[in-house]
C-alpha angles and dihedrals in degrees: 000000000000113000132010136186142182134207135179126218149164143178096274103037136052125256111278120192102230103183140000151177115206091191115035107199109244114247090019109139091183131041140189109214128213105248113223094218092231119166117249107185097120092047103047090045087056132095094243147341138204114227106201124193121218111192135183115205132205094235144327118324127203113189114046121268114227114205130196120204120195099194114197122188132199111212128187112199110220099221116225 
């Protein structure tokens, strides 16, 4: 792989990249993304959303390539 990036999305509101990494190491089997510090609000209150990948990759593949994403959100509750 050399880049990858992730965006969030839902029916109401337009796609958001919430995280990237413009230079993937070679070799590398697990990866800490920037995170893009987007504000999800409007997707988190929501009844659901949809997270896509976009991926570049170095050259041609030919097996499939799983991949396993652990999200984690910071949320900060606004009190009455």
């Amino acid at each position: 792989m050399e880049t990858i990036e992730l965006y969030v999305s839902n029916g109401d509101q337009p796609e958001v990249k919430i995280a990237y990494l413009e230079e993937v190491p070679r070799g590398a089997t697990e990866l800490q993304l920037i995170s893009t510090n987007a504000e999800l609000d409007d997707f988190i209150k929501g009844e659901s959303y949809t997270i896509r990948t976009r991926a570049e990759i170095r050259k041609p593949v030919s097996q499939d390539i799983t991949i396993k994403a652990d999200m984690r959100f910071k949320v900060t509750a606004d009190p009455l």
